[in-house]
C-alpha positions in Angstrom: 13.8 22.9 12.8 13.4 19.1 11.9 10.3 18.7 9.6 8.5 16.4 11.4 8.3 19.4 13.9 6.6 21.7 11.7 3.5 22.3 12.7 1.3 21.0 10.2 3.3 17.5 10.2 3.5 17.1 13.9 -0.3 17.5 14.0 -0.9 14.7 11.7 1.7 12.3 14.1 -1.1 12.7 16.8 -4.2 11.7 14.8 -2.9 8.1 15.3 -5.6 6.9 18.0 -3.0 3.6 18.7 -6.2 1.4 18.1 -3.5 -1.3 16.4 -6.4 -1.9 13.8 -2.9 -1.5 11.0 -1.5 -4.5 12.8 -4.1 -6.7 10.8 -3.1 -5.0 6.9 0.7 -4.8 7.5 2.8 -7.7 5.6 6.3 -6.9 7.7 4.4 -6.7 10.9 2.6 -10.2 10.6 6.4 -11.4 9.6 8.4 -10.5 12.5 5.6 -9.8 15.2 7.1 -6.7 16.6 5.0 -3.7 17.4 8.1 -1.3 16.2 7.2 -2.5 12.8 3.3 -1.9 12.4 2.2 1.1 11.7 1.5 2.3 15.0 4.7 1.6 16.2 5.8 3.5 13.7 4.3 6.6 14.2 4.9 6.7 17.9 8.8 6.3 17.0 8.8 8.9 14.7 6.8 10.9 17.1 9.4 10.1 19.8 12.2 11.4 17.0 10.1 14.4 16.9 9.8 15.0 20.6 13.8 14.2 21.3 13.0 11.5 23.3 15.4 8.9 20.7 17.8 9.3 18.1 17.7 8.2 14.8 19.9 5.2 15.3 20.3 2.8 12.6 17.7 0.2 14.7 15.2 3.3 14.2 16.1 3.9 10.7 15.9 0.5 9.8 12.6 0.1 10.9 11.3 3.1 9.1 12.7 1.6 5.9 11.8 -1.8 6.2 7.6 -0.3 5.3 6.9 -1.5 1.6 5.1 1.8 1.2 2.1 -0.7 0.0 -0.8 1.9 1.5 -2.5 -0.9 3.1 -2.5 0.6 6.9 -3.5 3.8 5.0 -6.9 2.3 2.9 -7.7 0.4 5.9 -7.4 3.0 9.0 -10.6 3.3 10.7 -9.3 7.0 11.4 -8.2 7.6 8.0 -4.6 8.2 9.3 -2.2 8.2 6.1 0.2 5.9 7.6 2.9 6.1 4.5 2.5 9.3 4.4 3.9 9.7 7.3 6.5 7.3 7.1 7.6 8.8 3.9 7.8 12.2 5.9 10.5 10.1 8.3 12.2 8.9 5.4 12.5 12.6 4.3 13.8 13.8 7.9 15.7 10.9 8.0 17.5 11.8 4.3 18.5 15.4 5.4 19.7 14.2 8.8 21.7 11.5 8.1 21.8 11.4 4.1 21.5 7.9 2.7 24.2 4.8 2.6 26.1 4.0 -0.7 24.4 1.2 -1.4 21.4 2.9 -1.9 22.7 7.0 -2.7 25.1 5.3 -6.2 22.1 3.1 -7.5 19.6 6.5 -6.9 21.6 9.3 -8.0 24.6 7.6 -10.0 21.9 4.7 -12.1 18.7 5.7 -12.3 18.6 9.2 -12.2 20.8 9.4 -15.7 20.2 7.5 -18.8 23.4 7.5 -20.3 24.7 5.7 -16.9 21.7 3.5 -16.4 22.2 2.3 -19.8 25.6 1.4 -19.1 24.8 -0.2 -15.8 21.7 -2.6 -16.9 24.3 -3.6 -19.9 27.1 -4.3 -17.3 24.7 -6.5 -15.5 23.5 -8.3 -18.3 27.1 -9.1 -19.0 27.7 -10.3 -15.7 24.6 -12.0 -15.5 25.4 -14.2 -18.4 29.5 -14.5 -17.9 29.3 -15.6 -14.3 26.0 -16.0 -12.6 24.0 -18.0 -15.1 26.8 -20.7 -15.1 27.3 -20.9 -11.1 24.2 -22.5 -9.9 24.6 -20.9 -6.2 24.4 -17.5 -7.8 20.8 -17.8 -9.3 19.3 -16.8 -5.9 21.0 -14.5 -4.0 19.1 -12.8 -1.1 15.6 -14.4 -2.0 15.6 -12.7 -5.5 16.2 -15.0 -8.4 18.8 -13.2 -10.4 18.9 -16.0 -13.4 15.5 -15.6 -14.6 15.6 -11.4 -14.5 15.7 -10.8 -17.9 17.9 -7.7 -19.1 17.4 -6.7 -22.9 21.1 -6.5 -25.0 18.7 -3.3 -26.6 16.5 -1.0 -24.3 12.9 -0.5 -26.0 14.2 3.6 -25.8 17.1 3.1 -28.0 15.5 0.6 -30.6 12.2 2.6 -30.9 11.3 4.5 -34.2 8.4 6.8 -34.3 5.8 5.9 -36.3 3.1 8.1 -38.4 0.2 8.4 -37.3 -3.0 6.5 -38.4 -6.4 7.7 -40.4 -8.7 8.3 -37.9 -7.0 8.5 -35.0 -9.4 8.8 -31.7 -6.6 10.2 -28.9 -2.9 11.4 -29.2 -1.4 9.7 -26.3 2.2 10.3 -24.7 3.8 7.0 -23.4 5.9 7.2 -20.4 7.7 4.0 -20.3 10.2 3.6 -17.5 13.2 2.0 -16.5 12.3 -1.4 -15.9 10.0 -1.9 -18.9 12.9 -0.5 -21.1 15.7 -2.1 -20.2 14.0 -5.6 -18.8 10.8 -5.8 -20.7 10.7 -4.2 -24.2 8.8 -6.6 -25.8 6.0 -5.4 -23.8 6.6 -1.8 -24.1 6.2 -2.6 -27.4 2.7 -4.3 -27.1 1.8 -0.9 -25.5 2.2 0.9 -28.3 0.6 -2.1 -30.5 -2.0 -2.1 -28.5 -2.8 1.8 -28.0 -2.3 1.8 -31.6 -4.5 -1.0 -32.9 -7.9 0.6 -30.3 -7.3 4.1 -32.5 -4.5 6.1 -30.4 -1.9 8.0 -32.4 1.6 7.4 -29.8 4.4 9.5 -29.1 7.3 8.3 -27.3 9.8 11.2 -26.3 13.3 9.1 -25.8 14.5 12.1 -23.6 12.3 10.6 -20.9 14.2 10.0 -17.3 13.2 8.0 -14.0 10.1 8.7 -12.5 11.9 9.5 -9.6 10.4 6.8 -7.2 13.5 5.6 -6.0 14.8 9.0 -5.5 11.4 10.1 -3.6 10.9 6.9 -1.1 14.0 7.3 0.3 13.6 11.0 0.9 15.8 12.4 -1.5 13.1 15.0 -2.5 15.6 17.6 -4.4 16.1 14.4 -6.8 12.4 13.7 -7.1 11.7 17.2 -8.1 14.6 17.8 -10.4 13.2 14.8 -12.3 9.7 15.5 -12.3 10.9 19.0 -13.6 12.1 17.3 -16.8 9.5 14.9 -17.1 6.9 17.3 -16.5 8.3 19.8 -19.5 8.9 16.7 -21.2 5.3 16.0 -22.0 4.4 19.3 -21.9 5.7 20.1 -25.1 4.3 17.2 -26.5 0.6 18.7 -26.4 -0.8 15.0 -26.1 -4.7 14.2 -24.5 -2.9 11.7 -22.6 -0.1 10.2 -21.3 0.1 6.5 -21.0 2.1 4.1 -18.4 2.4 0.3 -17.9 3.7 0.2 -14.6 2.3 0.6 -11.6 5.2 2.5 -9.8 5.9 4.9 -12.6 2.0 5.6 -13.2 1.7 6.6 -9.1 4.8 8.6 -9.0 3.7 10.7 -12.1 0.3 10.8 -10.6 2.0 12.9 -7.6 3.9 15.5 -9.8 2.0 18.6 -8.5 2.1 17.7 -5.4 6.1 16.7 -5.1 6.7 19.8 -7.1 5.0 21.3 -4.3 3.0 24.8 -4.3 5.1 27.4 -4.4 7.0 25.8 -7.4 7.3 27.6 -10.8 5.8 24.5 -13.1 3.0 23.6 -10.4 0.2 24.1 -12.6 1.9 22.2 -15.8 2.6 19.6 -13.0 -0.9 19.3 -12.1 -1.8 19.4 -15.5 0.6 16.6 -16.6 -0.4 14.4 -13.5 -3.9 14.8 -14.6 -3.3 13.3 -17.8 -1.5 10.3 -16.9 -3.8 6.6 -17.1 -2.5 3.4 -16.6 -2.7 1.8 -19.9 -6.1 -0.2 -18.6 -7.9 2.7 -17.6 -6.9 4.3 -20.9 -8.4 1.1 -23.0 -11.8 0.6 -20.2 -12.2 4.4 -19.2 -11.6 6.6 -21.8 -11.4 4.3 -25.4 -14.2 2.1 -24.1 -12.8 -0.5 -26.1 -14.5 -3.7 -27.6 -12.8 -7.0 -26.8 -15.7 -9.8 -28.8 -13.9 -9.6 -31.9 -10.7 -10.3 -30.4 -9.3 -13.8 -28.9 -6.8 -14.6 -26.3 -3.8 -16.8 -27.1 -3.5 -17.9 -23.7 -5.5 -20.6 -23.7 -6.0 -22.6 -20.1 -6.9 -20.4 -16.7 -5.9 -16.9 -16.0 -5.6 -15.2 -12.8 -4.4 -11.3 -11.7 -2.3 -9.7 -9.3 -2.9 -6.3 -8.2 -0.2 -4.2 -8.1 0.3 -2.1 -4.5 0.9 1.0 -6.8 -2.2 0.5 -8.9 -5.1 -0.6 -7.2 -4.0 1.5 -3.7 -2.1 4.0 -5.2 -3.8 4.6 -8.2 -7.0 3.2 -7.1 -7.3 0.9 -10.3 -8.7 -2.7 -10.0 -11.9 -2.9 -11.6 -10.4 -2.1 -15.0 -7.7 -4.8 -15.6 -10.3 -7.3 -14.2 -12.9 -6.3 -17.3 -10.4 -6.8 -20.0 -9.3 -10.4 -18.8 -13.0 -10.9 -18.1 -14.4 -9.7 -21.5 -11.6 -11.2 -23.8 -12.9 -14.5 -25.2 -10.6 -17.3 -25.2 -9.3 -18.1 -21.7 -10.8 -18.6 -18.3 -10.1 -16.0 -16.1 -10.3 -16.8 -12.3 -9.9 -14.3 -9.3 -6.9 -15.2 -7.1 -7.2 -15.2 -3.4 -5.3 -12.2 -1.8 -5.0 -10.8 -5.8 -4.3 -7.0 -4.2 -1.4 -8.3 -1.6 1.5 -7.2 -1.8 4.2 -9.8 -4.0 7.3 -8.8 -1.8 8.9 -6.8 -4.2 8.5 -3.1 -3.5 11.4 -2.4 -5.5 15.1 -2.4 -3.2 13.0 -4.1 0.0 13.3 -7.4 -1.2 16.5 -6.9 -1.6 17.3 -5.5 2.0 15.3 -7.1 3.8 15.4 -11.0 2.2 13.7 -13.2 4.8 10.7 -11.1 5.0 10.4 -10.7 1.6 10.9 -14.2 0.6 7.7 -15.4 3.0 5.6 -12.1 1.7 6.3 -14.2 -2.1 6.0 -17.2 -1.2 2.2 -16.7 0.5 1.6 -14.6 -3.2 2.5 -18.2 -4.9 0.8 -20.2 -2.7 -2.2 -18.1 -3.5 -1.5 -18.0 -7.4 -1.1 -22.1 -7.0 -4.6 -22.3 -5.4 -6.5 -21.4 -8.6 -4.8 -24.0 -10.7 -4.2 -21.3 -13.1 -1.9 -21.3 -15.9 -0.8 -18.2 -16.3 -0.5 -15.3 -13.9 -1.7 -11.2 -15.6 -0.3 -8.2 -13.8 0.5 -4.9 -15.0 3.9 -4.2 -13.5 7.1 -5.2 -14.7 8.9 -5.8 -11.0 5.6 -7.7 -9.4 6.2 -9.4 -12.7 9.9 -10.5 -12.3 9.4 -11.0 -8.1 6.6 -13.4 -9.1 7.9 -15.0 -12.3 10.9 -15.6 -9.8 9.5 -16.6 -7.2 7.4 -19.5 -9.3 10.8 -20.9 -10.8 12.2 -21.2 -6.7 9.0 -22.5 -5.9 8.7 -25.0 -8.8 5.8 -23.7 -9.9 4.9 -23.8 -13.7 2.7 -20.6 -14.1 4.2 -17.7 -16.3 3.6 -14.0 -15.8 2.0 -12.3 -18.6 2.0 -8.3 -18.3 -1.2 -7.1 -19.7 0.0 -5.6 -22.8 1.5 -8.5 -24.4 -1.9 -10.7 -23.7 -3.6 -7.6 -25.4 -1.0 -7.7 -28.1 -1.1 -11.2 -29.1 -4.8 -11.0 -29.2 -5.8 -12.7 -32.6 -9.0 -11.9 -34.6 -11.8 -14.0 -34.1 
């Protein structure tokens, strides 16, 4: 029996009251103006899937894989109907009825999924990058993303990292989880992390045997994947007997958030998955929630306007908005100004912009036209691919604002 049949998933297909209120929230709908691709459309597609009244054709599966998985519909539903929820449930029928193309099964199971290989692919591309795209001026943008200013480290942060004793008076021993795009694109800023966590009284561990998050894996319904690496993940830390565990990206922090539940209930490490998904904080609700930390003796080097963009996976999938805002509020030294639209999407949401250019491109550009109306200077988020789809997008656009990940503003901090 398909699983959108089971009972207890076909139920929640019908508490869609087709009010079109999701119209309104969803970014692809408001691009291409076809009911098929709001929400509601959606779920009556999927519904019709379930009810063998269509196939799952490609024009079907496209349109269930064209959602950004944002949660926008979902925060916003007068009914409360968990709209990518259930389009994640599709994606999962659709993975173990049709299994998923190449160009998206070698990336997911060959790259990410291993280290040893992911290592050797983000090197690859880094060599690529700078033998024959940098120089050929055609191949800086290639399907809306700008490949030229996507910065790949020659060392990953995991590699270079040593572990480091801990401190006198240590408040919290923290575990930090730091992903696959902070380590291979961004380790100066997984670095900051553990400056940071370090310098407001955290003793860190970082466990290099760390794998994917299992994001990829899970949004395009290739659950086994998920759980295998939430298994390891989940032992992982485990062993690590640490108050917390700390990420700095939005994706990674939501995914590990779910471990108890993608592990599911009947599963053998279900209450150490729980228990894990409990401890994990984004790296601002670590500093605001739990360190309460004091920011008047410290002084932001960015001096000029600043301005924030909300992460999808943080402040609707981890609901965390209001503690980001208090840091870049409370640090002296800068101007911070609230952005218009801060919590919409940047057109990112990991391989859509890549599939699904012209859509993308226009979600990015409103983003920077929104970022340009506060005359900022610099542009704070806490999520290394918003980071790289907006830092991107500002170079095509001509814009001069840089993207600053939280972190590294915390970092480079000076004393007053």
């Amino acid at each position: 029996m398909s699983i959108l049949k089971d009972p207890k998933n076909y139920e929640l297909l019908n508490t869609c009251n087709k009010c079109g209120f999701c119209q309104a929230n969803c970014y692809v709908y408001r691009e291409v103006l076809n009911e098929a691709y709001s929400t509601r459309g959606r779920l009556r597609l999927i519904k019709a899937v379930a009810d063998g009244q269509i196939s799952r054709t490609s024009t079907y599966e496209k349109i269930i894989n064209s959602c950004l998985m944002c949660e926008e519909c979902s925060k916003n539903c007068p009914s409360g109907v968990q709209g990518h929820s259930l389009i994640q449930l599709a994606r999962e029928d659709l993975f173990k009825e049709k299994g998923i193309p190449f160009v998206k099964k070698f990336p997911i199971e060959s790259v990410l999924a291993n280290n040893n290989s992911r290592k050797l692919y983000f090197n690859s591309f880094r060599l690529i990058k700078n033998i024959i795209v940098n120089p050929i001026k055609s191949l800086h943008s290639i399907r809306g993303i700008n490949v030229k200013s996507l910065p790949i480290a020659e060392q990953d942060f995991l590699t270079n990292y040593k572990s480091r004793p801990a401190k006198a008076n240590t408040k919290l021993k923290v575990g930090f989880y730091v992903g696959c795009m902070l380590n291979h694109t961004m380790p100066q800023a997984a670095e900051s992390v553990v400056n940071v966590l370090e310098k407001f009284g955290c003793q860190v561990i970082v466990p290099k045997e760390q794998r994917c998050c299992g994001t990829p894996a899970f949004v395009y319904g290739h659950n086994s994947l998920a759980q295998d690496l939430a298994k390891h993940n989940v032992q992982l830390f485990d062993n690590l007997d640490v108050d917390f565990v700390v990420t700095a990206c939005a994706s990674c922090g939501s995914m590990l958030k779910k471990m108890g539940r993608i592990l599911g209930i009947n599963n053998e490490l279900n209450e150490s998955a729980q228990k894990f998904s409990n401890k994990v904080r984004d790296i601002t609700e670590l500093l605001v929630d739990e360190l309460g930390i004091d920011l008047s003796n410290e002084l932001s080097t960015l001096s000029g306007k600043v301005t924030y963009h909300d992460p999808c996976h943080l402040v609707r999938g981890q609901n965390v908005s209001a503690q980001p805002r208090k840091i870049l509020q409370e640090l002296p030294g800068h101007t911070y100004i609230e952005m218009p639209g801060a919590s919409k999407c940047c057109g990112a949401s990991g391989m859509f912009q890549g599939f699904y250019p012209e859509e993308a491109t226009s979600i990015s550009n409103k983003k920077i036209n929104n970022i340009s109306s506060t005359n900022a200077d610099y542009v704070v988020t806490n999520c290394p691919a918003c980071h790289h789809r907006i830092q991107g997008s500002l170079i095509l656009n001509k814009q001069p604002q840089k993207v600053v990940h939280i972190a590294q503003l915390l970092d480079n901090a000076s004393v007053k």
